[in-house]
C-alpha positions as CSV (number, residue, x, y, z in Angstrom):
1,X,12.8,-74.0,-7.9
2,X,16.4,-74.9,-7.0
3,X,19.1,-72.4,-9.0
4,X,22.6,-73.1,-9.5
5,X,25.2,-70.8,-9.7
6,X,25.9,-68.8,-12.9
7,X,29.3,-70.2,-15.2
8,X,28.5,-73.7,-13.6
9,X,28.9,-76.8,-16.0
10,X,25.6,-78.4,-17.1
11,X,25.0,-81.8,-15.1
12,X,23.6,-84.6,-16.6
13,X,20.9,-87.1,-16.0
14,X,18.6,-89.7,-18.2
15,X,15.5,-87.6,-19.6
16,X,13.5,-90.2,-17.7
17,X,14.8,-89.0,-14.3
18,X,14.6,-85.0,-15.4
19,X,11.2,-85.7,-16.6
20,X,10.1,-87.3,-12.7
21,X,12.0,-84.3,-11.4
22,X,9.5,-82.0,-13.9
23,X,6.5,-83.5,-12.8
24,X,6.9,-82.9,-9.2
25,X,7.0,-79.5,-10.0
26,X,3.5,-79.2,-11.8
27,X,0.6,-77.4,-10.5
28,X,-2.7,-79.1,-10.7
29,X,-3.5,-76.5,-13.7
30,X,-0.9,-77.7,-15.7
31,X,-0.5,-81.5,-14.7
32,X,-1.0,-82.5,-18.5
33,X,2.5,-81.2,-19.2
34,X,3.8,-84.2,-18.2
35,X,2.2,-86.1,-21.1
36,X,3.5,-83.9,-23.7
37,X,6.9,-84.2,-22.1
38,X,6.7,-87.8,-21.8
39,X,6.1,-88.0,-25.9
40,X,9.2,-86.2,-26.4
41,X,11.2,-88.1,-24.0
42,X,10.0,-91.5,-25.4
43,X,10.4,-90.2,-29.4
44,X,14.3,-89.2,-28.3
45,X,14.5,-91.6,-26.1
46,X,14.1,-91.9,-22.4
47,X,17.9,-92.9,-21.3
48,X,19.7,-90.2,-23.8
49,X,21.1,-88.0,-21.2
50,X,19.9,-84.2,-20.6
51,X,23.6,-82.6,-21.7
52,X,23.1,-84.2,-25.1
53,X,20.4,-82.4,-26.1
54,X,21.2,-80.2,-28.4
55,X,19.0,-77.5,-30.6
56,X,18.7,-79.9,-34.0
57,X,17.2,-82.3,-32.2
58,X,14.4,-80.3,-30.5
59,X,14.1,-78.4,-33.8
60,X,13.2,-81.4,-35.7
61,X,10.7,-82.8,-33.2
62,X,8.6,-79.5,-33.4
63,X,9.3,-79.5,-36.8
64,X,7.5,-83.2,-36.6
65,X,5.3,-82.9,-33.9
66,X,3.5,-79.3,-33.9
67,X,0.7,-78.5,-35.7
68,X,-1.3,-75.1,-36.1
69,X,-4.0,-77.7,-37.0
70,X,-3.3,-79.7,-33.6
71,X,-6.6,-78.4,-31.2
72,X,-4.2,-79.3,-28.3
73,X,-1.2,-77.4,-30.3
74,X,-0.4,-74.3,-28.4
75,X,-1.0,-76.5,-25.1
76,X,1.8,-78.9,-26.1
77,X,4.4,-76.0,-26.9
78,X,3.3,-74.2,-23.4
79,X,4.1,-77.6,-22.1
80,X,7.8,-77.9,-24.0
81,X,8.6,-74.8,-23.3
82,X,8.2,-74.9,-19.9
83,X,10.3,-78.1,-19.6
84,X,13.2,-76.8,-21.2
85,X,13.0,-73.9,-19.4
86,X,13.4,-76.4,-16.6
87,X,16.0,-77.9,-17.9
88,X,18.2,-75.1,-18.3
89,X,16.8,-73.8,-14.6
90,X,17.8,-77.2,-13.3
91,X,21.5,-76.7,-15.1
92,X,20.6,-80.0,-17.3
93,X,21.5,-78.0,-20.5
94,X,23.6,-75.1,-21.4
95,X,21.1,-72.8,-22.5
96,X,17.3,-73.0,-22.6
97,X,16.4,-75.3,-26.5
98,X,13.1,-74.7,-26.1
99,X,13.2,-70.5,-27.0
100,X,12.6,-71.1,-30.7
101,X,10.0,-73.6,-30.6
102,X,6.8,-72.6,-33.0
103,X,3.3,-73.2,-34.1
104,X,3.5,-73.2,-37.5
105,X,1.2,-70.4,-39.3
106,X,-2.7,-72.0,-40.1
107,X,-2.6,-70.3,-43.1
108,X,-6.1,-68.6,-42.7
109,X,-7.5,-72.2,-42.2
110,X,-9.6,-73.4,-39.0
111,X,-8.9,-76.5,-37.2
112,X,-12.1,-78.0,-38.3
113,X,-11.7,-77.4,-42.3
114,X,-7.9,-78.0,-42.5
115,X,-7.4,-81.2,-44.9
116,X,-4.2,-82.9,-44.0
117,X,-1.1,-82.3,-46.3
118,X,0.1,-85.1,-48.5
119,X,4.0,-84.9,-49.5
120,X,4.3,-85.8,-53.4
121,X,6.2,-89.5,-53.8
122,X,9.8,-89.1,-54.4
123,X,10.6,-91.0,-57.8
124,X,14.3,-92.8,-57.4
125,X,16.0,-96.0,-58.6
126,X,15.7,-99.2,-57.1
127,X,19.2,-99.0,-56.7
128,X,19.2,-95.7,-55.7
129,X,16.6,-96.9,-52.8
130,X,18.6,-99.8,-51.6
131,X,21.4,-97.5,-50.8
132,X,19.5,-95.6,-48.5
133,X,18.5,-98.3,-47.2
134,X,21.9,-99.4,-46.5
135,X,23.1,-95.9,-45.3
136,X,20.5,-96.3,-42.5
137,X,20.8,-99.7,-41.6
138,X,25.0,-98.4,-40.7
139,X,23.8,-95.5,-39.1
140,X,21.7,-97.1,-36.8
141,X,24.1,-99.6,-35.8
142,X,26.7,-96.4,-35.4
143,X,24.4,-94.4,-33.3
144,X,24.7,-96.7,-30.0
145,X,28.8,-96.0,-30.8
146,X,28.6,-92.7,-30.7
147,X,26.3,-92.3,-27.7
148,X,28.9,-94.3,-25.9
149,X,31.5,-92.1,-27.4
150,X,29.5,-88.6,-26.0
151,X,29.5,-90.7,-22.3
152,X,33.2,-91.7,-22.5
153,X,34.2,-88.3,-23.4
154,X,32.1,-86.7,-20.8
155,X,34.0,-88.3,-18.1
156,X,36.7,-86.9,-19.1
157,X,36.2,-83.4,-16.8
158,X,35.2,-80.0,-17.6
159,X,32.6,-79.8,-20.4
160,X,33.5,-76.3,-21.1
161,X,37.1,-77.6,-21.7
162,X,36.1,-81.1,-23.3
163,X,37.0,-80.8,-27.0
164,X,36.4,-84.5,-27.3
165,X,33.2,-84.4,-25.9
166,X,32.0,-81.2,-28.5
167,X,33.2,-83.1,-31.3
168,X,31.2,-86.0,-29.9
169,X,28.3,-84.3,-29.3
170,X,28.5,-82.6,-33.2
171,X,28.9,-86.3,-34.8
172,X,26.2,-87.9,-32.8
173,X,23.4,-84.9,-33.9
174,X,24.8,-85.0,-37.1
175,X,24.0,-88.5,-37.4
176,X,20.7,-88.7,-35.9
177,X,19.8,-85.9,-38.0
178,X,20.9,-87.6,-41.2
179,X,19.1,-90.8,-39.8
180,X,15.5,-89.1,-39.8
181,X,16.1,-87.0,-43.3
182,X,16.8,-90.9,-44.2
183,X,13.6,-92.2,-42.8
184,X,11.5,-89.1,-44.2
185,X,13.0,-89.5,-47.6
186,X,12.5,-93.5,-47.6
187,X,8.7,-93.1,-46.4
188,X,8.2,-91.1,-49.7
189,X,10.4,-93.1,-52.5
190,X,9.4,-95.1,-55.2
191,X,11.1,-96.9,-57.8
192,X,10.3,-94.6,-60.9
193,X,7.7,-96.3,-63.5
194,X,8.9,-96.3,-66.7
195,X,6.1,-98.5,-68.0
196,X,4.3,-95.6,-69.9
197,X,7.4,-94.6,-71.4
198,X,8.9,-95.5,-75.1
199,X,11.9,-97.6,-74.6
200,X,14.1,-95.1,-76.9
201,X,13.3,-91.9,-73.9
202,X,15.3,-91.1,-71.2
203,X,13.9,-91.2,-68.3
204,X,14.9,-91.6,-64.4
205,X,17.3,-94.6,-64.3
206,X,18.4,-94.2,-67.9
207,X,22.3,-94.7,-69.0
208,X,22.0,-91.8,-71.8
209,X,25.8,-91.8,-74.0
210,X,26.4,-87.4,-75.1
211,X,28.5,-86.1,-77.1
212,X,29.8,-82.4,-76.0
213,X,29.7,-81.0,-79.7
214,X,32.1,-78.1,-78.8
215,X,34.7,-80.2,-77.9
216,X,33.4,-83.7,-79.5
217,X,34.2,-85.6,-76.1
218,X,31.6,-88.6,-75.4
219,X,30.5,-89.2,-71.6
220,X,27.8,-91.2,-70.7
221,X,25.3,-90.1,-67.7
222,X,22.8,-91.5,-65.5
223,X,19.5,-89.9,-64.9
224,X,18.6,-90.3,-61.2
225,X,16.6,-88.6,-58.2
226,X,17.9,-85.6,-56.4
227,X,18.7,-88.0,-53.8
228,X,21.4,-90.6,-55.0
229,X,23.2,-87.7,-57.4
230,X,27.2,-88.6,-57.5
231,X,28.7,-86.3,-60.3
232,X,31.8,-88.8,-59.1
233,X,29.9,-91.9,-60.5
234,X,28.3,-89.6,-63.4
235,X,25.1,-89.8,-62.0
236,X,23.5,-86.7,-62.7
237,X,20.0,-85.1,-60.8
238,X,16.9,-85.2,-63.0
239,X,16.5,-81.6,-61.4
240,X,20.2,-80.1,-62.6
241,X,20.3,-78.5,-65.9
242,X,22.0,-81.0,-67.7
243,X,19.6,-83.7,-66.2
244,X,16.6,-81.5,-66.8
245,X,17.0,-81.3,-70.2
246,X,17.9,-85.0,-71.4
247,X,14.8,-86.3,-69.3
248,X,12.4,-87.2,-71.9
249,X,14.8,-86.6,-75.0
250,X,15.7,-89.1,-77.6
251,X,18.5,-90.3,-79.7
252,X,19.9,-88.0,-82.3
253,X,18.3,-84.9,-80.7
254,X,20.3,-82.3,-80.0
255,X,19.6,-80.4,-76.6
256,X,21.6,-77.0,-75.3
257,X,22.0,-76.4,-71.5
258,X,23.1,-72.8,-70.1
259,X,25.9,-72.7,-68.0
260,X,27.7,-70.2,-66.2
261,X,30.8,-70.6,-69.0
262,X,28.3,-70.0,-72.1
263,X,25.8,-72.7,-74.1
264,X,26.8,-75.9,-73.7
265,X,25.5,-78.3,-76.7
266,X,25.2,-81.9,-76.7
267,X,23.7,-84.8,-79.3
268,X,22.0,-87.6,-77.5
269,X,23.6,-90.7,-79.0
270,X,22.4,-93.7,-76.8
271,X,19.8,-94.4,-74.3
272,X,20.1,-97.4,-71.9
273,X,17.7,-98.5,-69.7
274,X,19.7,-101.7,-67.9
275,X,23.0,-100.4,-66.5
C-alpha cells in the first residue's frame, strides 16, 4: 500500500472515490468490507470529502449502527476499522477515526434471545415540537452552506495553517451533530396527553402563576419537556426541581424546593392550561 511521507497535509477526495480506491485493495477473504463501507459512505454521504471526516461523526454512526446483537457485528467493525485505517494510510485523514470504534457489551444475552430495546416516548408541547421542527428544517438548508464553506476554505492552502478551514470544519460537525440529536429526539416526541388529568393540575404545557413566600414576588412558569426548557422565556423542565415539584400540584398548595441558597417556598396560585 502506497505511504506518504510523515508531517504531510491530509489530501482530499469524495468518499465515493476513496471507497473504489478501498476496494481494489481487498483480498478475496475480505471482499464483503466493501459493503459495510459502502453503508457508511451512503449514511454520510458519498460526495462529503475524506478531510471532513472528523471523530463525532464516525462516533455517532457506530453509536447508530453497531450492535453486540448484530450476528454480522464484529464483521462490520473489522471492516470500518480497516477502512479508516486506510484512510489515514492513504493520507485522506489526519489520524486514523476508526481506533475507538466498539461493539457495545451484550450484556450476558445471546444473539438469538436478545429482544430489541424500545426508547420510552418523549412527552413535549405541541409547540415545543413544532420548534424542533423548525430548528431542523434551518439546519438542513444551512448544512449545504457550510459544506461549501469547509471547500472554500480549504483552498485556501496549508490545512495545518487554515484557521478558517478548523473553524469550518468545527461548525459543520457541530451542526450535523445537532441535526441527528434533532431527528432522534423528534422520532420519540409526543404532544403530552393531558386528557386523564383534572383541569385544576399542572401538568406538562401548564402556565402555573407562584408566589415566592420569602420574598412575596409572583412569577408565572411553564411546565415543559427537558427539551424546549428556556429559563429566558420562563419555561421551566418538568425534570428541574422547581418543575418536579409543581407537576401534578394544585392551587393553593404550597410546595418547598431545595436549592443550593436554602428552602425555597412557593404557593401555587393559578394553573393555566392555554397560554
Amino acid at each position: 500500500m502506497t505511504q506518504t511521507p510523515a508531517g504531510a497535509p491530509p489530501r482530499s477526495i469524495p468518499l465515493r472515490e476513496a471507497l473504489r480506491e478501498f476496494s481494489a485493495t481487498l483480498k478475496p477473504s475480505t471482499n464483503d468490507y466493501a459493503n459495510y463501507v459502502e453503508k457508511f459512505c451512503n449514511d454520510v454521504g458519498p460526495d462529503r470529502l475524506t478531510s471532513d471526516l472528523t471523530p463525532a461523526i464516525v462516533e455517532q454512526y457506530g453509536e447508530r449502527n453497531l450492535r453486540a446483537t448484530d450476528p454480522n457485528g464484529q464483521r462490520r467493525l473489522d471492516a470500518l476499522k480497516a477502512w479508516f485505517k486506510f484512510l489515514k494510510t492513504r493520507n485522506y485523514t489526519e489520524k486514523n477515526l476508526g481506533t475507538g470504534l466498539r461493539l457495545p457489551k451484550s450484556n450476558g444475552r445471546t444473539a438469538g434471545a436478545a429482544t430489541r430495546v424500545v426508547e420510552a416516548p418523549i412527552e413535549m408541547t405541541a409547540e415545543g415540537i413544532e420548534a424542533l421542527k423548525r430548528e431542523l428544517a434551518d439546519l438542513e438548508r444551512r448544512i449545504p452552506e457550510l459544506v461549501r464553506a469547509v471547500e472554500t476554505a480549504r483552498s485556501d492552502g496549508d490545512l495545518r495553517e487554515n484557521a478558517p478551514y478548523h473553524a469550518a470544519r468545527e461548525a459543520l460537525a457541530f451542526a450535523e451533530n445537532r441535526r441527528r440529536q434533532l431527528e432522534e429526539s423528534l422520532k420519540r416526541a409526543v404532544v403530552a396527553d393531558r386528557s386523564d388529568l383534572d383541569e385544576d393540575v399542572a401538568a406538562i404545557g401548564s402556565g402555573v402563576t407562584v408566589t415566592f413566600l420569602e420574598r412575596n414576588i409572583q412569577v408565572t412558569y411553564q411546565l415543559v419537556g427537558p427539551r424546549e426548557a428556556n429559563p429566558a422565556e420562563k419555561k421551566i423542565s418538568v425534570e428541574s426541581p422547581v418543575g418536579r415539584v409543581l407537576l401534578g400540584r394544585r392551587v393553593g398548595e404550597e410546595v418547598e424546593v431545595e436549592a443550593p441558597q436554602g428552602i425555597m417556598r412557593y404557593r401555587i396560585d393559578a394553573i393555566i392550561h392555554d397560554l
